[in-house]
Each structure stands twice: as structure tokens, then as C-alpha cells.
GUMAR-479451 format. One record per residue: residue in three letters; residue number from 0; x, y, z of N, C-alpha, C in turn. Coordinates in pm, 1 decimal. Layout:
<recs>
REC   marfi   lumba       n.xx       n.yy       n.zz      ca.xx      ca.yy      ca.zz       c.xx       c.yy       c.zz
REC     ALA     NUM          X          Y          Z          X          Y          Z          X          Y          Z
...
</recs>
This chain:
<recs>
REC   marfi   lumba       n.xx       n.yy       n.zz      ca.xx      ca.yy      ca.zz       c.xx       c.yy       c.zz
REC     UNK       0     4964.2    -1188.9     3623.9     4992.2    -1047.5     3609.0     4978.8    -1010.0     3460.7
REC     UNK       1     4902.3     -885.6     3480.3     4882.6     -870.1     3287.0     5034.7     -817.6     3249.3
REC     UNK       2     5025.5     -831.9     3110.4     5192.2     -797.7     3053.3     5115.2     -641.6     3036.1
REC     UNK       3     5256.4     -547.9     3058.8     5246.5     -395.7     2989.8     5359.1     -376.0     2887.4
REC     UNK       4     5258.6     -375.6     2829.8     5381.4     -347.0     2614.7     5430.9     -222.9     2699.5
REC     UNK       5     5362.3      -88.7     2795.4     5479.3       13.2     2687.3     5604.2      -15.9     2781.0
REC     UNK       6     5634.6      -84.6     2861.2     5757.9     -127.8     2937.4     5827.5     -195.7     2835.9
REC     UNK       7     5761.9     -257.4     2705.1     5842.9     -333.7     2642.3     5867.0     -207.6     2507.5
REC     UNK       8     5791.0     -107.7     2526.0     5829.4      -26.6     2432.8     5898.6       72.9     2489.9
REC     UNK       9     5928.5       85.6     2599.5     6046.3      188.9     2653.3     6171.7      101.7     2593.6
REC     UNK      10     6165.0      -13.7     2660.4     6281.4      -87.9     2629.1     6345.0      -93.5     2506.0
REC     UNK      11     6287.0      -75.1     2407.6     6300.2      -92.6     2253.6     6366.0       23.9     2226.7
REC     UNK      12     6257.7      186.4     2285.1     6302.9      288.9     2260.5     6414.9      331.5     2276.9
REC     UNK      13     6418.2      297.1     2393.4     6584.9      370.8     2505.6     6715.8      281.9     2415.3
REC     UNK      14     6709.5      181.2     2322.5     6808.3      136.4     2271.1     6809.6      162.1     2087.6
REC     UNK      15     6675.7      278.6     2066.9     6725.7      312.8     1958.0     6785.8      411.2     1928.3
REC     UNK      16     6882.4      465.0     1838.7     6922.1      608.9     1831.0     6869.2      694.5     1746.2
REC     UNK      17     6726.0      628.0     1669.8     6697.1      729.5     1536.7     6529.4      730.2     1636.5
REC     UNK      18     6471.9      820.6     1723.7     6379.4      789.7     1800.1     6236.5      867.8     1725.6
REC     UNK      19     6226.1      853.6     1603.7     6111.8      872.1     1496.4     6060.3      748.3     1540.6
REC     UNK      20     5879.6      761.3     1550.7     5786.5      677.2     1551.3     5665.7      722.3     1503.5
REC     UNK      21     5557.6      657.4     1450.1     5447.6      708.6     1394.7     5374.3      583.4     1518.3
REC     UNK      22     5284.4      637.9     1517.5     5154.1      582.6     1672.6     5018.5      618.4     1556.9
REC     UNK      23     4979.9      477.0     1605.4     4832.3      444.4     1571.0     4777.5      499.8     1708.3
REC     UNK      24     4623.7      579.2     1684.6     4557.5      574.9     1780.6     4421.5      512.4     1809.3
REC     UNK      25     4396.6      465.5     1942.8     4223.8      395.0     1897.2     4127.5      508.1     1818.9
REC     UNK      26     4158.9      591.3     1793.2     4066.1      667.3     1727.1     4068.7      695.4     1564.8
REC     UNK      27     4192.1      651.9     1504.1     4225.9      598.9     1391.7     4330.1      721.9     1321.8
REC     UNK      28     4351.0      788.0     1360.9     4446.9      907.2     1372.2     4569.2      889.3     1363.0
REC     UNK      29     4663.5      957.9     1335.9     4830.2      864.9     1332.1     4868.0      996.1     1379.3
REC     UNK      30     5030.3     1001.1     1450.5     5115.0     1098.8     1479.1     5219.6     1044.8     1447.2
REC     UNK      31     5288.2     1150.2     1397.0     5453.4     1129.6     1379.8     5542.8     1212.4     1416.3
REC     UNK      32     5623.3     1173.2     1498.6     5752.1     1229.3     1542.9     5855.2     1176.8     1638.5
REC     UNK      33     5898.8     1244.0     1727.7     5976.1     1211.3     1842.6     5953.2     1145.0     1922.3
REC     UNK      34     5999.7     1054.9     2008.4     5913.2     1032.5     2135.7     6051.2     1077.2     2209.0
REC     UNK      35     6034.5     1222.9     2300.7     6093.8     1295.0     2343.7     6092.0     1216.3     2506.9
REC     UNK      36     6029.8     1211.3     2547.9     5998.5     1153.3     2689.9     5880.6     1088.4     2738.5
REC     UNK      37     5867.5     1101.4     2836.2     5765.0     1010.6     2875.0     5763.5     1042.2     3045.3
REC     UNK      38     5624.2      980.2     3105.6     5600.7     1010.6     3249.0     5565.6      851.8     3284.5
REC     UNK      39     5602.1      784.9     3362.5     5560.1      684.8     3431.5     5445.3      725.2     3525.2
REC     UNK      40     5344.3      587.5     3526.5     5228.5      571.7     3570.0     5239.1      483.8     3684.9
REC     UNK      41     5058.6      512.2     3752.7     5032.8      409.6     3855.2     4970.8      276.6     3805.5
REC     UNK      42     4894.0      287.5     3663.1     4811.7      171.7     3642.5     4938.8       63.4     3513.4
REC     UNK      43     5067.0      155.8     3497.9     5126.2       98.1     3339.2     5237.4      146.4     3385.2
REC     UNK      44     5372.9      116.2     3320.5     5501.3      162.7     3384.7     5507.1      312.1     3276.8
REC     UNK      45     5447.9      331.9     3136.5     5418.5      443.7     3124.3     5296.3      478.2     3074.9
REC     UNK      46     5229.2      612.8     3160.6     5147.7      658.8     3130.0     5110.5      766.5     3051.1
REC     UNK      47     5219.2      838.9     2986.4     5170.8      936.8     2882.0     5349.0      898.4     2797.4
REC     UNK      48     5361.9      925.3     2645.2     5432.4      961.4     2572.9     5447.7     1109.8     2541.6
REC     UNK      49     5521.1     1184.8     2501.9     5531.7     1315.3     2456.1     5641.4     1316.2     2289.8
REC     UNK      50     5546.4     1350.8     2260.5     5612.2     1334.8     2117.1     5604.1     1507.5     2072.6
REC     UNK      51     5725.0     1477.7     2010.2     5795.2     1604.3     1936.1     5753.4     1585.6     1794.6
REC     UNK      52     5719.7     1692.3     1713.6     5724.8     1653.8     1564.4     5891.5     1666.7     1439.5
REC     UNK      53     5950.8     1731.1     1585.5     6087.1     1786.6     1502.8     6174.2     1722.5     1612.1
REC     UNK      54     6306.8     1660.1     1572.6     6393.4     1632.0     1628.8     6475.3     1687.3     1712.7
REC     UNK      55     6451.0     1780.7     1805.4     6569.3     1887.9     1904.8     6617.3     1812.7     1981.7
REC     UNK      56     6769.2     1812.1     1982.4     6858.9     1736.4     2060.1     6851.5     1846.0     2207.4
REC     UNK      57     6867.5     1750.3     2268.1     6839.1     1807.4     2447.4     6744.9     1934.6     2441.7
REC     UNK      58     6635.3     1856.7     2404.2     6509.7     1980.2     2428.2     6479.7     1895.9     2576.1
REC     UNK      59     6471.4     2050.0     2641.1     6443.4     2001.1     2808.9     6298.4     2064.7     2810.1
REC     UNK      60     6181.3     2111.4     2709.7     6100.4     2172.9     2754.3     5990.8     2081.7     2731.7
REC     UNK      61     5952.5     1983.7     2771.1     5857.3     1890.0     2776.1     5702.7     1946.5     2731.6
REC     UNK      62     5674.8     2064.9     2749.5     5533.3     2123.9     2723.7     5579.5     2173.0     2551.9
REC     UNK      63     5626.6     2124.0     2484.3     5682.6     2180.8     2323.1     5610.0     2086.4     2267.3
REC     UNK      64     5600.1     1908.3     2353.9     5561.8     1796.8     2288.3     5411.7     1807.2     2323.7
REC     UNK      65     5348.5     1699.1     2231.9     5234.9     1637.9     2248.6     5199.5     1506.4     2339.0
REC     UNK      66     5098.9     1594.1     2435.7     5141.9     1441.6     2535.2     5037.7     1329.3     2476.9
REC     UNK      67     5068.8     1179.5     2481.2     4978.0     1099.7     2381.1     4945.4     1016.7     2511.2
REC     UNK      68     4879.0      950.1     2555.7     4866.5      846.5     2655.6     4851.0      713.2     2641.2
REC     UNK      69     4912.4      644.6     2686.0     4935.7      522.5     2653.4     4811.8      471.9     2648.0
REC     UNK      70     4692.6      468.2     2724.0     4621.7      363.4     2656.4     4536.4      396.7     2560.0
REC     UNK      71     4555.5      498.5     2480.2     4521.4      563.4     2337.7     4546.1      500.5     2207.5
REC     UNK      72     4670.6      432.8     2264.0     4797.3      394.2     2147.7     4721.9      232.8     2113.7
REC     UNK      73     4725.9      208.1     1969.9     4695.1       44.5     1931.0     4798.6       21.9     1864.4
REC     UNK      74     4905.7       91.4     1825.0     5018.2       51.6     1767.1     5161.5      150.3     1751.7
REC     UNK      75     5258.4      140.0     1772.6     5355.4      245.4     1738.1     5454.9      126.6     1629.9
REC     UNK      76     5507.7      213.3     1522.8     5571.5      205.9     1417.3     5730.0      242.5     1475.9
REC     UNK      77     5842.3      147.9     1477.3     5985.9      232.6     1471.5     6059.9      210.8     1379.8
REC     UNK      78     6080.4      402.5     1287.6     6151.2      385.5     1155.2     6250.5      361.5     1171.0
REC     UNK      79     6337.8      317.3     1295.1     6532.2      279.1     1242.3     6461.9      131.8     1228.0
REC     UNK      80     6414.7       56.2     1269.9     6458.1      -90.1     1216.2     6312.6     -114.1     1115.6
REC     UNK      81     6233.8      -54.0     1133.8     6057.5      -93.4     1065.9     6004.7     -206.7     1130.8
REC     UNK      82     6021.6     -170.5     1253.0     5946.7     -288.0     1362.7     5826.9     -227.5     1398.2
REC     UNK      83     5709.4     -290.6     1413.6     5573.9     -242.3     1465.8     5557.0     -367.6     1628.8
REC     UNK      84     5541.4     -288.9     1685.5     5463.0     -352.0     1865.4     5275.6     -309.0     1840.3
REC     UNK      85     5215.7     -408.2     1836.1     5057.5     -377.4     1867.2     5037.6     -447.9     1967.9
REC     UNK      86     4967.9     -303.0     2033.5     4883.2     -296.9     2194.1     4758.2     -374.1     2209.5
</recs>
């Protein structure tokens, strides 16, 4: 069975409290912000990220973020500890 990082990067996420990340993309592009939520997939346990660029506590409006898709991503950065996961 192939391994899926972003199951191992939910996991990481959901136990940080400062949820700033900067994402490498295969296209060489970077984003930075939130990772506000996320949608689970059929081919990956998630299939899109939604990132916020500003921190709003209980923002329920999911179309505010940028949706990023997971298999876009070659790396995400997390600033509470300065741990990097590459995809």
C-alpha cells in the first residue's frame, strides 16, 4: 500500500496550535498562511488544503481560503516547531 504524507500531515496539523505553514508547489511558487481546512479525498485521505492568508479564529466561510490540492504540494513548512514533511 503506498504511504499518503497528507494523512501524516493532517496528523501533525490537528496537534499544532500556531497553524501558519508556507507550501512548496510543483510549480515552484510558495504560499503562506493558514491551513484553515481541508476536504478529504477518494485517491488520498486529503484532497484539497484551503489556506487562509490571515488568521480568523472560527472562520466558517471556506470559499475566503485558497483551495491548494494536495498533489500540487512538494513540501509544506510548519512555523511553530520549523519542521518541513517533503512529498
Amino acid at each position: 500500500m503506498k504511504l499518503d504524507k497528507t494523512k501524516i500531515i493532517y496528523e501533525k496539523w490537528e496537534q499544532l496550535s500556531n497553524k501558519k505553514v508556507k507550501l512548496l508547489l510543483k510549480d515552484g511558487s510558495e504560499k503562506i498562511g493558514n491551513i484553515e481546512s481541508f476536504t478529504h479525498g477518494t485517491n488520498s485521505f486529503i484532497e484539497y488544503w484551503i489556506l487562509n492568508k490571515t488568521n480568523k479564529p472560527f472562520n466558517l466561510l471556506i470559499e475566503d481560503g485558497e483551495w491548494i490540492k494536495s498533489s500540487d504540494l512538494l513540501e509544506i513548512y510548519f512555523y511553530e516547531d520549523h519542521s518541513i514533511i517533503i512529498l
